[in-house]
Biopython code that builds the backbone (N, CA, C, O; Angstrom):
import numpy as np
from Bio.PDB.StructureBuilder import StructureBuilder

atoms = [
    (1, "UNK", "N", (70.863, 99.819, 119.240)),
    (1, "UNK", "CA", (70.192, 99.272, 118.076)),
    (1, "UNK", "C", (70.786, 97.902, 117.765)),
    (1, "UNK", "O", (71.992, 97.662, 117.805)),
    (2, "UNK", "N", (69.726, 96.927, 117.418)),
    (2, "UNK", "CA", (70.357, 95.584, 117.243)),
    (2, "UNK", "C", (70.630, 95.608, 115.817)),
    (2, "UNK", "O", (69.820, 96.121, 115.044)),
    (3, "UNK", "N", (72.201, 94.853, 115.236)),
    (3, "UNK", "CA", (72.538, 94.384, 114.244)),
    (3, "UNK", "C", (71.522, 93.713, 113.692)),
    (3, "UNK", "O", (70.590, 93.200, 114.312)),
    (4, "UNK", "N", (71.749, 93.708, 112.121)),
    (4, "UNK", "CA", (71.147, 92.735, 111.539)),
    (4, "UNK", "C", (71.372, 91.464, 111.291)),
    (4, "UNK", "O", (72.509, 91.419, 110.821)),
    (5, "UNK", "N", (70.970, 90.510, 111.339)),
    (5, "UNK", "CA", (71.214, 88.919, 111.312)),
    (5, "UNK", "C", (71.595, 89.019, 110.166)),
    (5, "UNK", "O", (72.384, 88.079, 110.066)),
    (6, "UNK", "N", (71.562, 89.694, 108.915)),
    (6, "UNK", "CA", (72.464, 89.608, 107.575)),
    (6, "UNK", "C", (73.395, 90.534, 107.662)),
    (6, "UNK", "O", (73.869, 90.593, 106.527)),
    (7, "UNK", "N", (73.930, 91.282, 108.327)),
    (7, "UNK", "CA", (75.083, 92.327, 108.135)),
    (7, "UNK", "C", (76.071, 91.971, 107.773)),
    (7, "UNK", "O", (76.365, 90.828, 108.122)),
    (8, "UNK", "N", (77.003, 92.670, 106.976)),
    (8, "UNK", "CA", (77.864, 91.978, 106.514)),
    (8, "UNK", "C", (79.198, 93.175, 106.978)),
    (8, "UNK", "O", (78.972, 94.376, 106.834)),
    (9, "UNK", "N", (80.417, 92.742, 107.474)),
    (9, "UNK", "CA", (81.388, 93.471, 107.871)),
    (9, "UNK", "C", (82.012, 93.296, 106.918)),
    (9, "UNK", "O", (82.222, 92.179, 106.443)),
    (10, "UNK", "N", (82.496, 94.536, 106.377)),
    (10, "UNK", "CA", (83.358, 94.651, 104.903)),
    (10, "UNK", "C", (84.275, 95.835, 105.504)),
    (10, "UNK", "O", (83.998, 96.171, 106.655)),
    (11, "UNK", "N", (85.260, 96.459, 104.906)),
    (11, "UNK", "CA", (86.080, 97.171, 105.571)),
    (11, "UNK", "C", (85.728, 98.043, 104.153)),
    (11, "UNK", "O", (86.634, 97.796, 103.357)),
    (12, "UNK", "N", (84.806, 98.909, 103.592)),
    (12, "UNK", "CA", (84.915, 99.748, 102.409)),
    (12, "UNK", "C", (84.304, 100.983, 103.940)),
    (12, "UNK", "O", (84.281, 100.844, 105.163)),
    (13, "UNK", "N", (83.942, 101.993, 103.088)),
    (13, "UNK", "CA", (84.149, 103.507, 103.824)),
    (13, "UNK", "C", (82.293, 103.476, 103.973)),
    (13, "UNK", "O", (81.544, 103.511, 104.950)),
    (14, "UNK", "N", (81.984, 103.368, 102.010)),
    (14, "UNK", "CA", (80.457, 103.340, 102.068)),
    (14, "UNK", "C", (79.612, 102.236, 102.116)),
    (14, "UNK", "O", (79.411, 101.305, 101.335)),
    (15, "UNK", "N", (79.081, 102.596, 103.399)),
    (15, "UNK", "CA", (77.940, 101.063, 103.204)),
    (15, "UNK", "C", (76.747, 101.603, 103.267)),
    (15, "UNK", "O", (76.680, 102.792, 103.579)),
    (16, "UNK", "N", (75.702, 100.962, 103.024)),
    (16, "UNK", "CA", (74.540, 100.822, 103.645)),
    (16, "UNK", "C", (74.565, 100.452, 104.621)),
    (16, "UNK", "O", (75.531, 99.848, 105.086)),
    (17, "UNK", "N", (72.829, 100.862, 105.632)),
    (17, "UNK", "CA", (72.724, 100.312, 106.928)),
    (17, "UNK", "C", (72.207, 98.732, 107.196)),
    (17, "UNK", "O", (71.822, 98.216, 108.245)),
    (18, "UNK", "N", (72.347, 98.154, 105.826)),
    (18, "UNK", "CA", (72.256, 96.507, 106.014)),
    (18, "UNK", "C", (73.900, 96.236, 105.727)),
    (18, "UNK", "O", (74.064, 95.080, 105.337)),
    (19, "UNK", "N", (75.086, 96.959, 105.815)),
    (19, "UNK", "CA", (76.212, 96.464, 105.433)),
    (19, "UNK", "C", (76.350, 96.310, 103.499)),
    (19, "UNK", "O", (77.337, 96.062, 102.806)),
    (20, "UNK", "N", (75.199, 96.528, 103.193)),
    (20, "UNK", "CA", (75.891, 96.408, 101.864)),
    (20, "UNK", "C", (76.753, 97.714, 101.016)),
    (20, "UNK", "O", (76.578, 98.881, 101.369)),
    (21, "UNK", "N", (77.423, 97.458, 100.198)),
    (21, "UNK", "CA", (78.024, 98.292, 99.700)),
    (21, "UNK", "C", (77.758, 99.341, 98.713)),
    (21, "UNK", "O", (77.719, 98.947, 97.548)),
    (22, "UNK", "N", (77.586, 100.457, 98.897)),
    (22, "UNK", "CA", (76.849, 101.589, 98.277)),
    (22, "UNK", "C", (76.904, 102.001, 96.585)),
    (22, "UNK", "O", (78.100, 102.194, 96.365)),
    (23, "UNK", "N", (76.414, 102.137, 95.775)),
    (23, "UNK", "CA", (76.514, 101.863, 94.750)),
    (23, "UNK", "C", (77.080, 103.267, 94.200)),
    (23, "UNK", "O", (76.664, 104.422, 94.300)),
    (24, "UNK", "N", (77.917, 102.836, 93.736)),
    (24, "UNK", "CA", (79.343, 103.843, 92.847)),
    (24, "UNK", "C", (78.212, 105.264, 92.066)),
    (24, "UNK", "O", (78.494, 106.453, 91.918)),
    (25, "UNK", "N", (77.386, 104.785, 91.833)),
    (25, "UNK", "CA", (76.328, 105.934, 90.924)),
    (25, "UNK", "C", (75.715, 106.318, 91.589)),
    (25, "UNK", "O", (75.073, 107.298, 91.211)),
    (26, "UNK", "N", (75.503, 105.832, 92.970)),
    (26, "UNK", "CA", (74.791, 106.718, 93.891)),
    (26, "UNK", "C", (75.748, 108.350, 94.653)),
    (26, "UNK", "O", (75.510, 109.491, 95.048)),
    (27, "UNK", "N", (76.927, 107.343, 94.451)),
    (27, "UNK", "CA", (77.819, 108.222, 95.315)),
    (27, "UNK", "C", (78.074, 109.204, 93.993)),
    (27, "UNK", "O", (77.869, 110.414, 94.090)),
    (28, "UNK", "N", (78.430, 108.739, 93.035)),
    (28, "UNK", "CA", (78.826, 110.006, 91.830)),
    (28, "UNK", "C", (77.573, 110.875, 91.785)),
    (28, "UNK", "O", (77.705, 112.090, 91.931)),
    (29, "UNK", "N", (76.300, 110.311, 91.583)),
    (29, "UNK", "CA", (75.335, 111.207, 91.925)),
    (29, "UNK", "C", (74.965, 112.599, 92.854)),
    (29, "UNK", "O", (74.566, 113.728, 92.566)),
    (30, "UNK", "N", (75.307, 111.915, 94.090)),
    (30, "UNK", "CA", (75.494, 112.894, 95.189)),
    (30, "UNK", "C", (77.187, 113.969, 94.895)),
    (30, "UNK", "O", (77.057, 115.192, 94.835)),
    (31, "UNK", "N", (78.241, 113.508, 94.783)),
    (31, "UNK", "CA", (78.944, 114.204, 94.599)),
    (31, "UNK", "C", (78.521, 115.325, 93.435)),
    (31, "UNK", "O", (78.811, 116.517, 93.535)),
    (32, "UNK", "N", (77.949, 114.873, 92.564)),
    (32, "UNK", "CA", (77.727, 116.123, 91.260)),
    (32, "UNK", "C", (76.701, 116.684, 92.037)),
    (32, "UNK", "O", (77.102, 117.825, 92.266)),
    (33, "UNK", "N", (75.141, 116.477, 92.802)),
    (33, "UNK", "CA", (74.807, 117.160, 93.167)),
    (33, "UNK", "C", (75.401, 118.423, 94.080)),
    (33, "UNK", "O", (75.157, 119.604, 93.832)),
    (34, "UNK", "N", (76.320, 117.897, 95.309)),
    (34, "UNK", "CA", (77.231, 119.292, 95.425)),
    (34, "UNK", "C", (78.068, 119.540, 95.071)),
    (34, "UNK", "O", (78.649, 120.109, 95.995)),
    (35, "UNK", "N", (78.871, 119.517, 93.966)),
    (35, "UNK", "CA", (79.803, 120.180, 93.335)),
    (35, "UNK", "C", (78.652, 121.093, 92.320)),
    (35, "UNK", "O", (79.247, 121.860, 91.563)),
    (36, "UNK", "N", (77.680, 121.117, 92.235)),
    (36, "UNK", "CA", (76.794, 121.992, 91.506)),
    (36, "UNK", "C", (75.723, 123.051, 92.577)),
    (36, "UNK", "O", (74.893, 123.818, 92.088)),
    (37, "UNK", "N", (75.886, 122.941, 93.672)),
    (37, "UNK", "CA", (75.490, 123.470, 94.853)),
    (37, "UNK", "C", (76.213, 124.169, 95.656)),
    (37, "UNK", "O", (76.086, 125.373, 95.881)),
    (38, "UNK", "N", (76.997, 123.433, 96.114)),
    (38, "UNK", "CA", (78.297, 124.371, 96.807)),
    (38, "UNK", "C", (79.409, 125.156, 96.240)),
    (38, "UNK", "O", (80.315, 124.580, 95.637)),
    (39, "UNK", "N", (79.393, 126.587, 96.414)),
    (39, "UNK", "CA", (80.481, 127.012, 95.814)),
    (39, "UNK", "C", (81.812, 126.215, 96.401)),
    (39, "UNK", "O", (81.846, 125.589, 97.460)),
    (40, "UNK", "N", (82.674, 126.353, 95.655)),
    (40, "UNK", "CA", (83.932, 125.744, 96.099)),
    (40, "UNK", "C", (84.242, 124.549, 95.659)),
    (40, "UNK", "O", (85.375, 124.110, 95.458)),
    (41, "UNK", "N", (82.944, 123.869, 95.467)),
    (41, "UNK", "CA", (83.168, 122.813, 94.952)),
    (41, "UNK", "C", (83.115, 122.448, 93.346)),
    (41, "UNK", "O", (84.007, 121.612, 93.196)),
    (42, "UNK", "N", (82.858, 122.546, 92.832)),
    (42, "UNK", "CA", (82.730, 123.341, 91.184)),
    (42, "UNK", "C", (84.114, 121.687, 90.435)),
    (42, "UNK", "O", (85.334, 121.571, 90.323)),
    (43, "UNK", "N", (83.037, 120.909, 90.175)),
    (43, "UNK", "CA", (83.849, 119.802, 89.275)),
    (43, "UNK", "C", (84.399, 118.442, 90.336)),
    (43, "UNK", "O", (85.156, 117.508, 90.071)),
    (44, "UNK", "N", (83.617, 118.814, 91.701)),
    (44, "UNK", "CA", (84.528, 117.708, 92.714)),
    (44, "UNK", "C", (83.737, 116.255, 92.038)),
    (44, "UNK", "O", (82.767, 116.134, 91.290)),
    (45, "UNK", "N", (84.822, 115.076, 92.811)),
    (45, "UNK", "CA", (84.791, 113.980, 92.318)),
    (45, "UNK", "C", (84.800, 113.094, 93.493)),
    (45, "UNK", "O", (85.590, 113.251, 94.424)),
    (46, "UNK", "N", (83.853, 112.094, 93.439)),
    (46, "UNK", "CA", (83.903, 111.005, 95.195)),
    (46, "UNK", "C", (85.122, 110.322, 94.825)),
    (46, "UNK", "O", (85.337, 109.226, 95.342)),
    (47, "UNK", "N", (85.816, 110.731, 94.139)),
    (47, "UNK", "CA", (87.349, 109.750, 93.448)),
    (47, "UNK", "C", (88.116, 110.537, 94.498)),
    (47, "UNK", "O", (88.682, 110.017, 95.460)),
    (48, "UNK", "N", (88.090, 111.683, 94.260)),
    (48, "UNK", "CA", (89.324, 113.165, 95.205)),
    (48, "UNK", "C", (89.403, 112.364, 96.331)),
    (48, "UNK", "O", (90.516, 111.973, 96.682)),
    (49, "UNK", "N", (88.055, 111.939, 97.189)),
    (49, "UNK", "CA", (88.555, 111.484, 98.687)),
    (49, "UNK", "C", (89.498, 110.328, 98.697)),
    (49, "UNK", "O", (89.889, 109.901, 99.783)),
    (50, "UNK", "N", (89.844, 109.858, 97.727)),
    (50, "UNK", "CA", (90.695, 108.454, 98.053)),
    (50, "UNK", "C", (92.234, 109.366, 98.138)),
    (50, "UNK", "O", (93.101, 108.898, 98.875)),
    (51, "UNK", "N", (92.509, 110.560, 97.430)),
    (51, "UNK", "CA", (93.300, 111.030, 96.931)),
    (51, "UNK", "C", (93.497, 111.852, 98.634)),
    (51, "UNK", "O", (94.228, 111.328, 99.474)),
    (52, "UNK", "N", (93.057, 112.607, 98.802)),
    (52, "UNK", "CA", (92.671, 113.457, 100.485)),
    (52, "UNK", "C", (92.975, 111.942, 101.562)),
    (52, "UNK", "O", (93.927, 111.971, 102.342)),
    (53, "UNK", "N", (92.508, 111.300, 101.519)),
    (53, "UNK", "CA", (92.282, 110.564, 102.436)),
    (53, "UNK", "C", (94.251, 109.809, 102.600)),
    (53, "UNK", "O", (94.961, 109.892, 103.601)),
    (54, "UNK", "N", (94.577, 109.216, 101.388)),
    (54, "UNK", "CA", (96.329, 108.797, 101.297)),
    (54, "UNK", "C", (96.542, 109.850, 101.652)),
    (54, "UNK", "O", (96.513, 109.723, 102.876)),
    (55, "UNK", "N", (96.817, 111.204, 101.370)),
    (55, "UNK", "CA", (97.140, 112.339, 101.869)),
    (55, "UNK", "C", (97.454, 112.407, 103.355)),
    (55, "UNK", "O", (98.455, 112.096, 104.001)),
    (56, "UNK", "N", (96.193, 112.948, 103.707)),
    (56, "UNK", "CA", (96.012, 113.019, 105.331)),
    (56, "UNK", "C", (96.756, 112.089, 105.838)),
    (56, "UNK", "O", (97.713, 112.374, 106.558)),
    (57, "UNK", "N", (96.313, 110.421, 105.435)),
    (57, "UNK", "CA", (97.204, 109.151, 106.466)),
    (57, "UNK", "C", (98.649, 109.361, 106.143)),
    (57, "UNK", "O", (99.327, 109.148, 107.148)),
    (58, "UNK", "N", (99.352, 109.695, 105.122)),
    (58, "UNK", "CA", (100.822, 109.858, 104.905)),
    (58, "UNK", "C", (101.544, 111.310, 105.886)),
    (58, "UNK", "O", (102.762, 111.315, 106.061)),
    (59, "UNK", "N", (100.777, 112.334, 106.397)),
    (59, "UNK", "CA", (101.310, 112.939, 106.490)),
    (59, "UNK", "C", (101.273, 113.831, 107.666)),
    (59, "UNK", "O", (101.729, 114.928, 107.990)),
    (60, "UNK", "N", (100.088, 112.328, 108.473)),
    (60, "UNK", "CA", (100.230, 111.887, 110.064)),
    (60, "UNK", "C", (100.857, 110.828, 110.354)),
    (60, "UNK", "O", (100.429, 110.074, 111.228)),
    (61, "UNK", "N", (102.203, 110.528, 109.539)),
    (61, "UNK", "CA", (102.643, 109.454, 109.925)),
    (61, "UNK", "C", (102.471, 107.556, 109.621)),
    (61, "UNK", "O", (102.951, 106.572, 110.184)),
    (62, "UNK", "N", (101.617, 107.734, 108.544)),
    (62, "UNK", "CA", (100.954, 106.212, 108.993)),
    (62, "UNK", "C", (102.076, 105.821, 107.467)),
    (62, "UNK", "O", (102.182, 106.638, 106.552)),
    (63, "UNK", "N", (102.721, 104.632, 107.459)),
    (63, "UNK", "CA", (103.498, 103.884, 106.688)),
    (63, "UNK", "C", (103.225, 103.839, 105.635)),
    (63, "UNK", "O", (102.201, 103.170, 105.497)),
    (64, "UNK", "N", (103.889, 104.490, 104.058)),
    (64, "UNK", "CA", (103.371, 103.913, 102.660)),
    (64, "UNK", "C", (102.698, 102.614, 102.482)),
    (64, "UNK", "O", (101.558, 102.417, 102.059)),
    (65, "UNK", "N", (103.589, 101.749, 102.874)),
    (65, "UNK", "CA", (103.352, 100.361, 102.513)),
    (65, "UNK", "C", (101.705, 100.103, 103.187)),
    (65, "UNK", "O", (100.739, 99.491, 102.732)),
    (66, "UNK", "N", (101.921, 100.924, 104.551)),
    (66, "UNK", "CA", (100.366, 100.572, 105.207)),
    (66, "UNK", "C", (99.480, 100.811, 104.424)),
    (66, "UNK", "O", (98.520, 100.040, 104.417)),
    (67, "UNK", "N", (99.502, 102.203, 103.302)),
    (67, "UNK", "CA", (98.739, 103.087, 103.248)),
    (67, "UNK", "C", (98.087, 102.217, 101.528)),
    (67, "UNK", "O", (96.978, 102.212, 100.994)),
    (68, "UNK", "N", (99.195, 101.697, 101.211)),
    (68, "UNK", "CA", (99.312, 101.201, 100.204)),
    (68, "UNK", "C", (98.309, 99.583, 99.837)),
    (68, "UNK", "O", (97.951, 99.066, 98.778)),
    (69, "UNK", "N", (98.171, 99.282, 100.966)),
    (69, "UNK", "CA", (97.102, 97.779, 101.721)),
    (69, "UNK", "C", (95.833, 98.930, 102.065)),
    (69, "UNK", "O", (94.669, 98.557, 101.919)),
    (70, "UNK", "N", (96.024, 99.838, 102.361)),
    (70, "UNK", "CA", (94.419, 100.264, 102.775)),
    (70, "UNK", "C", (93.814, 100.477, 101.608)),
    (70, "UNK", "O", (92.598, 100.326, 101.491)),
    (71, "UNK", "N", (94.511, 100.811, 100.721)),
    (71, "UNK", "CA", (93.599, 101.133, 99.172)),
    (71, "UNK", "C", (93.727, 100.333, 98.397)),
    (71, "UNK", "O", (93.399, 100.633, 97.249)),
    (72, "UNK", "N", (94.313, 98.814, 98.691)),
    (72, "UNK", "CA", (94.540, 98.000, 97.526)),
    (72, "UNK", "C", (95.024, 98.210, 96.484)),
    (72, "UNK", "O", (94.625, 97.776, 95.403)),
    (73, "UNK", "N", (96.163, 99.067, 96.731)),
    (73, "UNK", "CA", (97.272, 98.580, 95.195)),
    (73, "UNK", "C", (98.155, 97.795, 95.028)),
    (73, "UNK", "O", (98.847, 98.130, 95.989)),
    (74, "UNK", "N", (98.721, 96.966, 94.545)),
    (74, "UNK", "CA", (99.354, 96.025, 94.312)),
    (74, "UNK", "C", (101.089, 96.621, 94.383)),
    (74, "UNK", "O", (102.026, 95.989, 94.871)),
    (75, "UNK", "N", (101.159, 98.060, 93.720)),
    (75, "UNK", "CA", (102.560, 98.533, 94.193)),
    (75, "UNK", "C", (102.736, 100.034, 94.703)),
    (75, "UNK", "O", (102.267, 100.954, 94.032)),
    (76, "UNK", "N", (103.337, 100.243, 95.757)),
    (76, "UNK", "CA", (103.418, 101.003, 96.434)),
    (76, "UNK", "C", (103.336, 102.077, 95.374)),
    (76, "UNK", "O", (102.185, 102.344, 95.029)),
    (77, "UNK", "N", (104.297, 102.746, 94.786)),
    (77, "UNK", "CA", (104.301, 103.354, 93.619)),
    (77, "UNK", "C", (103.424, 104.035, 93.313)),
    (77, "UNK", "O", (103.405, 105.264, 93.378)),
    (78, "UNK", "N", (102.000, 102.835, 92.678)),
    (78, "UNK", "CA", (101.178, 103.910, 92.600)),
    (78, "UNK", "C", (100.071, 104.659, 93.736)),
    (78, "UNK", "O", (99.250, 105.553, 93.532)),
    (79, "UNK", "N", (100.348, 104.040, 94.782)),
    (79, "UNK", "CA", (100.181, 104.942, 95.964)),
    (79, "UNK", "C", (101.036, 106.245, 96.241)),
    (79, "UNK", "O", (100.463, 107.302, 96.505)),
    (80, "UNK", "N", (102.202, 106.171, 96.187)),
    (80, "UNK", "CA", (102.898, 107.300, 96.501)),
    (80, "UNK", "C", (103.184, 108.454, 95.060)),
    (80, "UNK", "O", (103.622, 109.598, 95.184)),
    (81, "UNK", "N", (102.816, 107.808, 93.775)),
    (81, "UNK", "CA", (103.177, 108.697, 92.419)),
    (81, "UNK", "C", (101.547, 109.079, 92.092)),
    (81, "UNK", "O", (101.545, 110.174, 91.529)),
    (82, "UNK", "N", (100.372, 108.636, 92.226)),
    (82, "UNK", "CA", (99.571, 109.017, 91.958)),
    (82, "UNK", "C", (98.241, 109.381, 92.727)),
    (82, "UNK", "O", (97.309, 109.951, 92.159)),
    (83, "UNK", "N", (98.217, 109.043, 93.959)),
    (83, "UNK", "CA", (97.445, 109.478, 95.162)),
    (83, "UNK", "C", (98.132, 110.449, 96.033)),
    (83, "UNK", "O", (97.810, 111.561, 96.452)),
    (84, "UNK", "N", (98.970, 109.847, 96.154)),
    (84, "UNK", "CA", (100.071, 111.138, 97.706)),
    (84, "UNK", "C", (100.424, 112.277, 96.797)),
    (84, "UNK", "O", (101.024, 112.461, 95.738)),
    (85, "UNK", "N", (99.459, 113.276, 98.139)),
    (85, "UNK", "CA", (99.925, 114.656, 97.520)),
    (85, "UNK", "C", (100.809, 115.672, 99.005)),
    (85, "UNK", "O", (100.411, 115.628, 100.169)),
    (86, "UNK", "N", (101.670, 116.257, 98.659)),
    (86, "UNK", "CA", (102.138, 117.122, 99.572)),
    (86, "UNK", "C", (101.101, 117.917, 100.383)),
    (86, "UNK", "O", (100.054, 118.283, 99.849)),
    (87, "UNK", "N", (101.321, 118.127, 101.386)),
    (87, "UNK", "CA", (100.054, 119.533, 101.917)),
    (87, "UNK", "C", (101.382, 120.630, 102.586)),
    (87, "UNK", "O", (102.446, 120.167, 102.995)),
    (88, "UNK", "N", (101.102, 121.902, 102.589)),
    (88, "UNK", "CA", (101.391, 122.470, 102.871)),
    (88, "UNK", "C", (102.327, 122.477, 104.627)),
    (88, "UNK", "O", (103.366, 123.067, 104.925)),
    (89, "UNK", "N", (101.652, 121.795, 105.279)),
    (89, "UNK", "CA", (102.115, 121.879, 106.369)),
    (89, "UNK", "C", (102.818, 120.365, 106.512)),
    (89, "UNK", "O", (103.249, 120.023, 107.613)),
    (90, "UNK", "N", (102.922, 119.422, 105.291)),
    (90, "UNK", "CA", (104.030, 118.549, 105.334)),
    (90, "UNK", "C", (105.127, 119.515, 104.837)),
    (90, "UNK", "O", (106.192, 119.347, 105.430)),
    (91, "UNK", "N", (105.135, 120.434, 103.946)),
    (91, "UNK", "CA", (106.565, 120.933, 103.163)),
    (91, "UNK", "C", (106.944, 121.487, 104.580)),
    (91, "UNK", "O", (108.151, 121.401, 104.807)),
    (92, "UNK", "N", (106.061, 122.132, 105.763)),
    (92, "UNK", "CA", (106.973, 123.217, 106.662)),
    (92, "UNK", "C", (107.290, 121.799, 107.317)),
    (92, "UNK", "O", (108.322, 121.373, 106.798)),
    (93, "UNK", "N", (106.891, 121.091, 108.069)),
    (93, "UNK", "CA", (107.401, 119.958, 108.703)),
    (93, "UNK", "C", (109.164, 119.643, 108.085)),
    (93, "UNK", "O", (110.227, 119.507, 108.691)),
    (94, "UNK", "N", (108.872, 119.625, 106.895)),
    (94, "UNK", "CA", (110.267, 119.102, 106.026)),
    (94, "UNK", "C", (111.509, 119.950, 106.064)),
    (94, "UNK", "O", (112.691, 119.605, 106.072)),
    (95, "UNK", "N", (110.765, 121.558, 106.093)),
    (95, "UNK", "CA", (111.809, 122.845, 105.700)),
    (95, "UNK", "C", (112.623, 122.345, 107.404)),
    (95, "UNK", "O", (113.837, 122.282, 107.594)),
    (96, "UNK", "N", (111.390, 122.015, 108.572)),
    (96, "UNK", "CA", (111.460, 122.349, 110.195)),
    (96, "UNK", "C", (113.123, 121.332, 110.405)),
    (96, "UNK", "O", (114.197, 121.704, 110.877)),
    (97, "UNK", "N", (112.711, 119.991, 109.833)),
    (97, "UNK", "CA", (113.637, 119.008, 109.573)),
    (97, "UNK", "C", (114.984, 119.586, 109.231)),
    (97, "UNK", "O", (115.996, 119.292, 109.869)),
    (98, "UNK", "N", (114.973, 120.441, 108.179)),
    (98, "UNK", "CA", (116.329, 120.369, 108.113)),
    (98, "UNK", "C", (116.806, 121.793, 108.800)),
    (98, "UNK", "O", (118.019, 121.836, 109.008)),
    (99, "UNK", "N", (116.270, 122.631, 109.077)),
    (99, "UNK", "CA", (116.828, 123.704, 110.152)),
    (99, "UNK", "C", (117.548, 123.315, 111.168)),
    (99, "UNK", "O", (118.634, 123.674, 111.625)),
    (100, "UNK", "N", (116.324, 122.065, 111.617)),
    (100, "UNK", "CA", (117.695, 121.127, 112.782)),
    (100, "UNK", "C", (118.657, 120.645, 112.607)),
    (100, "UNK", "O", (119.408, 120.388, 113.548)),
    (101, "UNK", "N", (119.024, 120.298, 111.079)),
    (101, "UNK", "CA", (119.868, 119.869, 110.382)),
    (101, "UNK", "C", (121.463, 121.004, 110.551)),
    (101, "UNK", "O", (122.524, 120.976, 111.174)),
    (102, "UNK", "N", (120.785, 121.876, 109.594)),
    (102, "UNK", "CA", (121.757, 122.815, 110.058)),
    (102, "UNK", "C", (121.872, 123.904, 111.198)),
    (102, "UNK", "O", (122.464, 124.983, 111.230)),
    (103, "UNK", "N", (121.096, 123.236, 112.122)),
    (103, "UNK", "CA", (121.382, 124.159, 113.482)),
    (103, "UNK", "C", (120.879, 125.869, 113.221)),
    (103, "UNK", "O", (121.391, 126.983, 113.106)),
    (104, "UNK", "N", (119.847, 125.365, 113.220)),
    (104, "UNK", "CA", (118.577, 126.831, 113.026)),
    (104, "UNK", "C", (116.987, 126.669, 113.541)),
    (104, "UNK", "O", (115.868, 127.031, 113.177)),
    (105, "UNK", "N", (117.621, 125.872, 114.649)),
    (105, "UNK", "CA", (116.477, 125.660, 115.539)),
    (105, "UNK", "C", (115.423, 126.957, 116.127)),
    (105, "UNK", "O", (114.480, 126.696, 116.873)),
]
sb = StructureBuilder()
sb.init_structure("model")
sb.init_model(0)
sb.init_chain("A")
sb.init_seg("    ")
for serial, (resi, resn, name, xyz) in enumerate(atoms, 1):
    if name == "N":
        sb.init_residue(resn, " ", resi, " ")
    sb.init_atom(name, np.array(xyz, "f"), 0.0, 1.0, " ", f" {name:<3s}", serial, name[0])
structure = sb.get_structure()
């Protein structure tokens, strides 16, 4: 499929298929539609994925500071105090860490 002679390369997540950038009420829209559809989902927010998403990249490894430029905050901080959340299989990673520590490999 050929590009469009107006496309615009932006580095956001949602675009349109002319490159433009998807409108915040479209996406809250759709999110309330399934959080009112899908069980499980009951109150979700297109906000959570920024929150999931620092998550996941922190805890495959990828650098605060990196993580901290991918979402545009100005201080690390509030990347790591108010987006980064533990997952479960970072705490065993951590417990794994120090077993080697004390020789309980």
């Amino acid at each position: 499929e050929e590009v469009p002679a107006d496309y615009k390369e932006i580095s956001f997540v949602c675009l349109r298929p002319d490159g433009c950038l998807e409108l915040p009420t479209t996406l809250g829209t759709v999110c309330r539609k399934v959080a009112k559809t899908l069980e499980g989902f009951e109150g979700f927010h297109f906000h959570q994925l920024r929150h999931t998403y620092t998550s996941n990249l922190l805890a495959n490894g990828a650098a605060p500071k990196d993580v901290q430029e991918l979402l545009g905050h100005s201080d690390v901080s509030t990347t790591m105090n108010v987006y980064a959340h533990s997952t479960r299989d970072a705490k065993r990673k951590s417990v794994r860490l120090l077993d080697k520590v004390v020789g309980n490999d």
